[in-house]
DSSP file (Angstrom, degrees, kcal/mol; ACC not computed):
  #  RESIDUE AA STRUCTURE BP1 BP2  ACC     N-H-->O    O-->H-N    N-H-->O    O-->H-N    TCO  KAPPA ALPHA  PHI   PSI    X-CA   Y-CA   Z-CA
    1    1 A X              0   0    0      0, 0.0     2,-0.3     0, 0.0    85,-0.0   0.000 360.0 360.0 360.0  14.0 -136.8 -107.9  -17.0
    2    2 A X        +     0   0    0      2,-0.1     2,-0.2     0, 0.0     0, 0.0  -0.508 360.0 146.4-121.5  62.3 -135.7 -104.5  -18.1
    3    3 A X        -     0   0    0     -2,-0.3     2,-0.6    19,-0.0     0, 0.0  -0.542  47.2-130.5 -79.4 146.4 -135.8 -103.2  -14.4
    4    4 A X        +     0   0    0     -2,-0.2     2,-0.2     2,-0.0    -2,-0.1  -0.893  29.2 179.0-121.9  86.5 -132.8 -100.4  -13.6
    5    5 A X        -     0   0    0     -2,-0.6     2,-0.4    17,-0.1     3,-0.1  -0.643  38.1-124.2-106.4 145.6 -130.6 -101.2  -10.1
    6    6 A X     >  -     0   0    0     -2,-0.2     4,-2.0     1,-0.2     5,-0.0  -0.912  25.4-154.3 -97.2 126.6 -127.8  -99.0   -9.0
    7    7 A X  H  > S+     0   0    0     -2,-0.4     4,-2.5     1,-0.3    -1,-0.2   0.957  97.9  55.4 -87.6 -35.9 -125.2 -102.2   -9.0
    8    8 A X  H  > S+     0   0    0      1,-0.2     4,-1.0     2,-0.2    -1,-0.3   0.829 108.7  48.7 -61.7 -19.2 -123.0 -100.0   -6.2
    9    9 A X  H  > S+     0   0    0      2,-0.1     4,-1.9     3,-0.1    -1,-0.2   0.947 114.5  55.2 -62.7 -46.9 -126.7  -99.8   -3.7
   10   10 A X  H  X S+     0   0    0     -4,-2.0     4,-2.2     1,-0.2     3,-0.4   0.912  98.3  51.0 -63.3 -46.3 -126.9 -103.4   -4.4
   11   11 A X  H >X S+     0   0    0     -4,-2.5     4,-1.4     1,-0.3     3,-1.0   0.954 116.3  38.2 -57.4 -64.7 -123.9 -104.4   -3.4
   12   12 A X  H 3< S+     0   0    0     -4,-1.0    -1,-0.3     1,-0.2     4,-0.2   0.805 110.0  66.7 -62.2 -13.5 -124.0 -102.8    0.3
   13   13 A X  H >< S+     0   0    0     -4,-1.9     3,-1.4    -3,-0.4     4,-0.5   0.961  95.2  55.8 -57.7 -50.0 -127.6 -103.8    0.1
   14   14 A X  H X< S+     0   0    0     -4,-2.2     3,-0.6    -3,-1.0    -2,-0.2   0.723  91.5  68.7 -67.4 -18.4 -126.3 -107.6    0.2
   15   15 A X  T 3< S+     0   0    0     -4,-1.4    -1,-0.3     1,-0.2    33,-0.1   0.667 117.2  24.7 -62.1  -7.0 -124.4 -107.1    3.4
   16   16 A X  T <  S+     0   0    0     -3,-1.4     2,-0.3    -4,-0.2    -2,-0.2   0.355 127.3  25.2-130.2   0.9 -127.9 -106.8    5.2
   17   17 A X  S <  S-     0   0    0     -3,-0.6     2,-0.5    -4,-0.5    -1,-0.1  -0.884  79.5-105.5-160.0 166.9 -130.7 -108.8    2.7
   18   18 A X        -     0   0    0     -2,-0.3     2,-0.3    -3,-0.1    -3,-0.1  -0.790  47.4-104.8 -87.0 147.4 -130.5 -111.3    0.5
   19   19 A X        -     0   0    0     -2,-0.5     5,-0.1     1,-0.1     4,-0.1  -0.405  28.5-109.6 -72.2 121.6 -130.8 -110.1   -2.7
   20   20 A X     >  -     0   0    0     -2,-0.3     4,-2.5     1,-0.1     5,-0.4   0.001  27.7-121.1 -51.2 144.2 -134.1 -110.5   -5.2
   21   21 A X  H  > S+     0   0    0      2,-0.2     4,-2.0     1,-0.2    -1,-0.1   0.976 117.5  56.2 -56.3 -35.5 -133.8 -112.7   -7.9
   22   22 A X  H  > S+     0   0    0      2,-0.2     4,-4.0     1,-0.2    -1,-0.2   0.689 109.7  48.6 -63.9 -35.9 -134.6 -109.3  -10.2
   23   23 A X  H  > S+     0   0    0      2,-0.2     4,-0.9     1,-0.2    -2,-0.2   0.972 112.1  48.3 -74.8 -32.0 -131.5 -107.7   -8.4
   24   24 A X  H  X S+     0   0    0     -4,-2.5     4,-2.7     2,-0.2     3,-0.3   0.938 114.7  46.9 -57.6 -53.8 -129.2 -111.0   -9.1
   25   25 A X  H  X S+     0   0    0     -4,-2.0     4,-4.8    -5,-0.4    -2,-0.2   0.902 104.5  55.4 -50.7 -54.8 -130.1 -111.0  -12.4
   26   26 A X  H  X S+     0   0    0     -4,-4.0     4,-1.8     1,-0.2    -1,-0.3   0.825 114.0  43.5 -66.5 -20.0 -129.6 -107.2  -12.9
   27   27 A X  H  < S+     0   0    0     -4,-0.9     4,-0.5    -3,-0.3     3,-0.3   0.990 113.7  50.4 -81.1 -62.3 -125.7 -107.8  -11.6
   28   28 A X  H >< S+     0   0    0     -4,-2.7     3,-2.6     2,-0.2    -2,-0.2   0.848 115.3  45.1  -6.8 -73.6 -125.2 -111.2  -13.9
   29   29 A X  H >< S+     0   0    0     -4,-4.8     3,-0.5     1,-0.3    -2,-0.2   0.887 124.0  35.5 -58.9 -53.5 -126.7 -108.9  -17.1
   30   30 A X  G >< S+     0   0    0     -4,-1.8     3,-1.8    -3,-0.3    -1,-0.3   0.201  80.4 134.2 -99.0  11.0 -124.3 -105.9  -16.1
   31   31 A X  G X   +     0   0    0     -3,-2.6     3,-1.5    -4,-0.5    -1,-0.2   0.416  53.2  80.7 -26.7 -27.3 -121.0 -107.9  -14.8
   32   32 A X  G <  S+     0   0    0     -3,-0.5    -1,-0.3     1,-0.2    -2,-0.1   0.697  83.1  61.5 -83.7   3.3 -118.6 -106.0  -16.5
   33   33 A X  G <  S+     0   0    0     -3,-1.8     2,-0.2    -6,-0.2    -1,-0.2   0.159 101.4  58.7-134.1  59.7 -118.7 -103.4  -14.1
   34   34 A X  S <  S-     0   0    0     -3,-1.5     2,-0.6   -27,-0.0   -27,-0.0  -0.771  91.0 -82.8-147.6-165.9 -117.7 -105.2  -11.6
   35   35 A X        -     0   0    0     -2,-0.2    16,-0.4     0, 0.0    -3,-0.1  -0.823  26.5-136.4 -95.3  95.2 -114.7 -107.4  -10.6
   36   36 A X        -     0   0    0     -2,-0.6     2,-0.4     1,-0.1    16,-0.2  -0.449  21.9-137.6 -69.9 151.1 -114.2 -110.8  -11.6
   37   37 A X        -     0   0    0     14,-3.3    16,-0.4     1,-0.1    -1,-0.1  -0.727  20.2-175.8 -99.0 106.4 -113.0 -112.7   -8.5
   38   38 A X        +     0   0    0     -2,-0.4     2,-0.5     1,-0.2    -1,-0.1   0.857  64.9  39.1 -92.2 -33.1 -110.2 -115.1   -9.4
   39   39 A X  S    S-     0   0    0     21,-0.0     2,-0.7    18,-0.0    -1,-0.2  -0.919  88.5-114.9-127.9 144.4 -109.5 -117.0   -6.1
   40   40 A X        -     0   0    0     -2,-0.5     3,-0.1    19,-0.2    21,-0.0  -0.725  38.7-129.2 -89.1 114.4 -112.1 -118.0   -4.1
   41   41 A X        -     0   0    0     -2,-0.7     2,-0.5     1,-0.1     3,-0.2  -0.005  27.2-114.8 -76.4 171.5 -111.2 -115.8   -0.8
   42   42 A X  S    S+     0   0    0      1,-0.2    22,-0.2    22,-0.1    -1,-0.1  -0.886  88.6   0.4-106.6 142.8 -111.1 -118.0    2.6
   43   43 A X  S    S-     0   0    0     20,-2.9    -1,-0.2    -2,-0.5    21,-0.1   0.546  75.7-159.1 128.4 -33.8 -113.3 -117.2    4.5
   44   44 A X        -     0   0    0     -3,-0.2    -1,-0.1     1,-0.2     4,-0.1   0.345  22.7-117.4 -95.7 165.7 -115.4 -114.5    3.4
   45   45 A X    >   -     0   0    0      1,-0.1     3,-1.1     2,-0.1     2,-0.2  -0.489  49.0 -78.1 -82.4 157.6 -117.5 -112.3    6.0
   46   46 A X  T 3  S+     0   0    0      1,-0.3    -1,-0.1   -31,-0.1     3,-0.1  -0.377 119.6  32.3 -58.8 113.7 -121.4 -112.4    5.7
   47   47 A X  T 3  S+     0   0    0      1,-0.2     2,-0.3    -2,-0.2    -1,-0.3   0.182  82.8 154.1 111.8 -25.3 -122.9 -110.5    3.2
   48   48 A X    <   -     0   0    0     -3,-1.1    -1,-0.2   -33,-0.1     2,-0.2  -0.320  27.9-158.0 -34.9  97.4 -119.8 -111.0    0.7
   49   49 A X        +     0   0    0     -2,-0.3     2,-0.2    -3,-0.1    -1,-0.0  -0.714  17.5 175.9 -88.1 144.3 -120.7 -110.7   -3.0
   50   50 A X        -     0   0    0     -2,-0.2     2,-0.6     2,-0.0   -14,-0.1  -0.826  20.0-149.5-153.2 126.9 -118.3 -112.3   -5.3
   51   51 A X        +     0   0    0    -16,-0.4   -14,-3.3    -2,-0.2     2,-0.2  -0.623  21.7 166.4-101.9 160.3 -118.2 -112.9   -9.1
   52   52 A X        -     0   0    0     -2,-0.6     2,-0.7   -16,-0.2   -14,-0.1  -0.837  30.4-127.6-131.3 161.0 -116.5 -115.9  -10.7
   53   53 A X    >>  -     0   0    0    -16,-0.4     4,-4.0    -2,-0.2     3,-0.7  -0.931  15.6-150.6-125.8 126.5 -116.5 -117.6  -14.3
   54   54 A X  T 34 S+     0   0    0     -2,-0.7    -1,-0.2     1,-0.2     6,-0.2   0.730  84.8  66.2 -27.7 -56.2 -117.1 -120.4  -13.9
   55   55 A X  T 34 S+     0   0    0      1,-0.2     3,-0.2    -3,-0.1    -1,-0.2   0.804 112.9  31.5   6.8 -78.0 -115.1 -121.5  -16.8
   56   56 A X  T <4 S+     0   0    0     -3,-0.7     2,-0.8     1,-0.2    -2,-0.2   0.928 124.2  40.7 -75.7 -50.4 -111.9 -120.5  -15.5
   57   57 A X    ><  +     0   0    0     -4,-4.0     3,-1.3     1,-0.1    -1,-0.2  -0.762  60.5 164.6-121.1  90.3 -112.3 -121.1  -11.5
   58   58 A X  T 3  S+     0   0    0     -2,-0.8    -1,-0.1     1,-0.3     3,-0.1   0.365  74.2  57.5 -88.9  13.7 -114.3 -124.4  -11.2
   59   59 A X  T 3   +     0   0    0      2,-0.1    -1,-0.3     1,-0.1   -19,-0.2  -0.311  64.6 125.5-135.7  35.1 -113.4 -124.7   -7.6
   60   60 A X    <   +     0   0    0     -3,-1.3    -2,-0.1    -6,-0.2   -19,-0.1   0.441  68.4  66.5 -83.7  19.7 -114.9 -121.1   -6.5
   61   61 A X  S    S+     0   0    0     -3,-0.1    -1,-0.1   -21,-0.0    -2,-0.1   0.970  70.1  94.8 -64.2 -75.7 -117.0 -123.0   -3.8
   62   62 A X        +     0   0    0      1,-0.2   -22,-0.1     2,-0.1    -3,-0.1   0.304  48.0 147.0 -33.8 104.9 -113.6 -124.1   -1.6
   63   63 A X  S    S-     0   0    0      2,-0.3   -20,-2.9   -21,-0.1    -1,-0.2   0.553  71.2-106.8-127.6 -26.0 -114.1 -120.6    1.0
   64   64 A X  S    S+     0   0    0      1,-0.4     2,-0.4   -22,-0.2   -22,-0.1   0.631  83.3 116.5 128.0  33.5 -112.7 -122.4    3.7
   65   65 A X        -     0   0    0      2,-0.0     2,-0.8    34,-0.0    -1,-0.4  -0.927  66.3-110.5-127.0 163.8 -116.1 -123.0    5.8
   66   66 A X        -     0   0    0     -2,-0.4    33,-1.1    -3,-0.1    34,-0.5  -0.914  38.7-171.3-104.0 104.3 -117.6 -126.4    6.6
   67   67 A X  B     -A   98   0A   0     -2,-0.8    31,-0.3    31,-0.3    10,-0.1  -0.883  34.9 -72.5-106.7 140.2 -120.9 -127.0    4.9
   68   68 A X        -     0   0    0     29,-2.5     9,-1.8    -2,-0.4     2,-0.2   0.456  42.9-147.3  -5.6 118.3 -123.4 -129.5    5.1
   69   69 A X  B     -B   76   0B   0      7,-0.2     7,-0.3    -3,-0.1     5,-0.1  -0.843  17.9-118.7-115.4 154.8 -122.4 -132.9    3.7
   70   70 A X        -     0   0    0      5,-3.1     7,-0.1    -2,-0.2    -1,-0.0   0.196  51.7 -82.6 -69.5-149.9 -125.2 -135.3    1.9
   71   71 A X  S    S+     0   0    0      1,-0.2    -1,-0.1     2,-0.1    -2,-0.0   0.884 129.0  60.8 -44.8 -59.9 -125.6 -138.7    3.7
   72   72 A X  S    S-     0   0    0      1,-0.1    -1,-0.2     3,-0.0    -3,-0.0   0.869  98.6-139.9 -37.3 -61.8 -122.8 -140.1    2.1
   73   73 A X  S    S+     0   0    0      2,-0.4    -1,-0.1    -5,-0.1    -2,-0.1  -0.294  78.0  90.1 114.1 -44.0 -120.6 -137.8    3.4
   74   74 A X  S    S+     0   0    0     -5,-0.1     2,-0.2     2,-0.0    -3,-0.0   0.865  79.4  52.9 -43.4 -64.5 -118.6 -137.2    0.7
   75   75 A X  S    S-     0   0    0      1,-0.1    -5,-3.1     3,-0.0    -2,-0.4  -0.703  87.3 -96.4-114.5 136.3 -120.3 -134.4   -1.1
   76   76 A X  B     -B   69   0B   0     -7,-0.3     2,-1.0    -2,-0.2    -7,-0.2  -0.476  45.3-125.2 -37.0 114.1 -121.8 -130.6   -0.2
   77   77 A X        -     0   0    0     -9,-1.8     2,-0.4    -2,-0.2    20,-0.4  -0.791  43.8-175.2 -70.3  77.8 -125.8 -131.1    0.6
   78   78 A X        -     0   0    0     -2,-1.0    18,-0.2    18,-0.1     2,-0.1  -0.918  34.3-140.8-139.6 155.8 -127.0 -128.8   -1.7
   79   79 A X  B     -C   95   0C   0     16,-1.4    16,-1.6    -2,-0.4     2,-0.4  -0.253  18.0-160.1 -63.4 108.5 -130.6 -127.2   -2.7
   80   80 A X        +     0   0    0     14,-0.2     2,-0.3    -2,-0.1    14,-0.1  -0.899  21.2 165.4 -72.4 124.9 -130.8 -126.8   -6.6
   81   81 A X        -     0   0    0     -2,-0.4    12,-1.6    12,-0.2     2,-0.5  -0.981  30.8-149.3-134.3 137.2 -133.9 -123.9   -7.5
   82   82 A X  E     -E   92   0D   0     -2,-0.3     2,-0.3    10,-0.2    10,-0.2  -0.927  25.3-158.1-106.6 165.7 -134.2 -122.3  -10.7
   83   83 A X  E     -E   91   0D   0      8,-2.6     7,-2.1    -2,-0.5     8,-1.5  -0.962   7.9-124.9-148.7 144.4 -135.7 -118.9   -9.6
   84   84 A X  E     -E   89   0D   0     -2,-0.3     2,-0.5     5,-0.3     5,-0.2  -0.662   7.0-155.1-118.6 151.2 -137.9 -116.5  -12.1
   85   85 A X  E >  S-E   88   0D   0      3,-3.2     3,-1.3    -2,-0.5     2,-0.4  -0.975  87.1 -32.1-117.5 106.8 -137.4 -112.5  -13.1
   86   86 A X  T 3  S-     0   0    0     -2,-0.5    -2,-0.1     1,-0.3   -64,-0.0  -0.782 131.0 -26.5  93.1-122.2 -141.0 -111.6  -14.0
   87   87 A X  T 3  S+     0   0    0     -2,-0.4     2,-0.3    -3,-0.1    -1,-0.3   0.386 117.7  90.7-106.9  -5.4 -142.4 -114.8  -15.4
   88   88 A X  E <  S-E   85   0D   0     -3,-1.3    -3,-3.2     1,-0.0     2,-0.5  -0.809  77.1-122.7 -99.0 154.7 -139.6 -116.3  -16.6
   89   89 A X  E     +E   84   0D   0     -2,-0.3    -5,-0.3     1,-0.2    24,-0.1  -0.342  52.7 139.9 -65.0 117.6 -136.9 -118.8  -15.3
   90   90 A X  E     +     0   0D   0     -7,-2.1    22,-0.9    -2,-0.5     2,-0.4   0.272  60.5  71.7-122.2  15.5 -133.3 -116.5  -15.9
   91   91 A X  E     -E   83   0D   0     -8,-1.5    -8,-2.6    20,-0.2     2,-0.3  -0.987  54.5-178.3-140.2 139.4 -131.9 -117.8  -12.6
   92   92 A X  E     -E   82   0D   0     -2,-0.4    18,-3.3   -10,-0.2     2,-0.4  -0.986  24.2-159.7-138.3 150.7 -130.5 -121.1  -11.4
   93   93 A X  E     - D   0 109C   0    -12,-1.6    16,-0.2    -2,-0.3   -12,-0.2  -0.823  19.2-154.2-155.5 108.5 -129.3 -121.6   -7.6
   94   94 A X  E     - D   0 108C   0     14,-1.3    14,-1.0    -2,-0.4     2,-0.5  -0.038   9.5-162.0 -85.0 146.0 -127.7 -123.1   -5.7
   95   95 A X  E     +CD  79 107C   0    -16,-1.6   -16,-1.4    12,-0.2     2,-0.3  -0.893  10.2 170.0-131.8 112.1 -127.9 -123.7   -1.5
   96   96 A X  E     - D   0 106C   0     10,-3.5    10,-2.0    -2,-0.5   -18,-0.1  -0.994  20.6-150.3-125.3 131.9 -125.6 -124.9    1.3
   97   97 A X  E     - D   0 105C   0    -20,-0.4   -29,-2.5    -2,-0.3     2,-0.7  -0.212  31.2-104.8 -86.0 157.5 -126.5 -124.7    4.6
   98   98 A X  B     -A   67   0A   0      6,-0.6   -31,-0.3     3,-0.3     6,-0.1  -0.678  27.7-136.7 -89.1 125.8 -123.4 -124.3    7.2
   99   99 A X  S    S+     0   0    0    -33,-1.1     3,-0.2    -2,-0.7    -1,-0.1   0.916 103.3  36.8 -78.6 -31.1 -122.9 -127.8    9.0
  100  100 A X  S    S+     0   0    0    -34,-0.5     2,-0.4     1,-0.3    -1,-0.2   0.824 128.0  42.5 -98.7 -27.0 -122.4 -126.3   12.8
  101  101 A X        -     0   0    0      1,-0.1     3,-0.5     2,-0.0    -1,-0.3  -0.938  63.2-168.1-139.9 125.4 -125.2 -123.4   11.9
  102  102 A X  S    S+     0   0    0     -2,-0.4    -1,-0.1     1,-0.2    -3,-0.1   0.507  92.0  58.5 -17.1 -44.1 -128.5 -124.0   10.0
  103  103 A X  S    S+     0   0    0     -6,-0.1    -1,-0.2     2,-0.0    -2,-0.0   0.741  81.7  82.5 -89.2 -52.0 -128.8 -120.9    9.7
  104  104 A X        -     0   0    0     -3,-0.5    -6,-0.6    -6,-0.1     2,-0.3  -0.245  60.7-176.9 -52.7 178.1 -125.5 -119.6    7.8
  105  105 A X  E     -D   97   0C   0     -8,-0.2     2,-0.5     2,-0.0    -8,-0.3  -0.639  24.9-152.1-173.7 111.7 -126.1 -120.2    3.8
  106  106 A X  E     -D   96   0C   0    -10,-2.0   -10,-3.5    -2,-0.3     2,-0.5  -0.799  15.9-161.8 -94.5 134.9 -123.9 -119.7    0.7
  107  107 A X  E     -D   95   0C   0     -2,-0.5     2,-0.3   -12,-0.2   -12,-0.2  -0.990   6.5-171.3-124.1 126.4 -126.0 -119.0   -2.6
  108  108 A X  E     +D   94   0C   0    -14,-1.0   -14,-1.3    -2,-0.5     2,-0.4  -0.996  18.7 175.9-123.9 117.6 -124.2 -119.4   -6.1
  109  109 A X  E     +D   93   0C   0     -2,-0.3   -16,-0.2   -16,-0.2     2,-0.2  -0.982   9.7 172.8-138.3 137.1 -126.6 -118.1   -8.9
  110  110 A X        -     0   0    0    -18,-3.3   -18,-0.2    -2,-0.4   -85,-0.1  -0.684  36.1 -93.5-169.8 150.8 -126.2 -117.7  -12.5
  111  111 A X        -     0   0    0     -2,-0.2   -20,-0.2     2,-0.1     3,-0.1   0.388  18.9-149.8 -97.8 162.4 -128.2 -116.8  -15.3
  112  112 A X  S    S+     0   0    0    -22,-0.9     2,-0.4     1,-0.4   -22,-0.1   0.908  89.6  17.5 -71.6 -65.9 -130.1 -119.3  -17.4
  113  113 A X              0   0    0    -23,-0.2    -1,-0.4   -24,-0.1    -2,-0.1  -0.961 360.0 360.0-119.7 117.3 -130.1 -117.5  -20.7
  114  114 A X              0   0    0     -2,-0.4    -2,-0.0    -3,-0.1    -3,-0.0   0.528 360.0 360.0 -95.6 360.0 -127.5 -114.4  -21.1
């Protein structure tokens, strides 16, 4: 897990890919040199990296798009994974699919063990 990302490639890398789990990881471990995100922006265009603490901003889902709701209705339908760097689990992650397109997705990841 002691793989070496340039975090500023990554970032314009995520406007175009989804990101590797190794490559999540490596921005999690190295976070302070980047910006925490205090309000959750509305809105945000595809490809949008954003960090939060949790802690502080327990409502950094709210982005102002309409995602999948379970049956119920009530609640965001979403995928729980925990996801491995090497051979172990450091990641857990979350998935909501975009209720008018399938296709759209928001991912919330954050590490297992700092």
């Amino acid at each position: 897990m002691s793989q070496s990302f340039d975090i500023n490639v990554l970032l314009r890398e995520a406007k175009s890919r989804w990101l590797k789990p190794s490559e999540v990881y490596y921005i999690l471990l190295n976070h302070e040199q980047l910006q925490i995100t205090h309000e959750p922006p509305n809105k945000p265009p595809s490809g949008a990296l954003f960090l939060y603490n949790r802690r502080v901003n327990r409502f950094f889902r709210k982005d102002g798009y309409a995602w999948r709701r379970k049956k119920d209705g009530r609640t965001v339908g979403e995928a729980h994974e925990r996801l491995k760097v090497g051979n172990i689990d450091a990641l857990s992650c979350y998935y909501a699919h975009g209720e008018q397109n399938p296709y759209f997705q928001r991912r919330c990841f954050w590490m297992l063990e700092p």
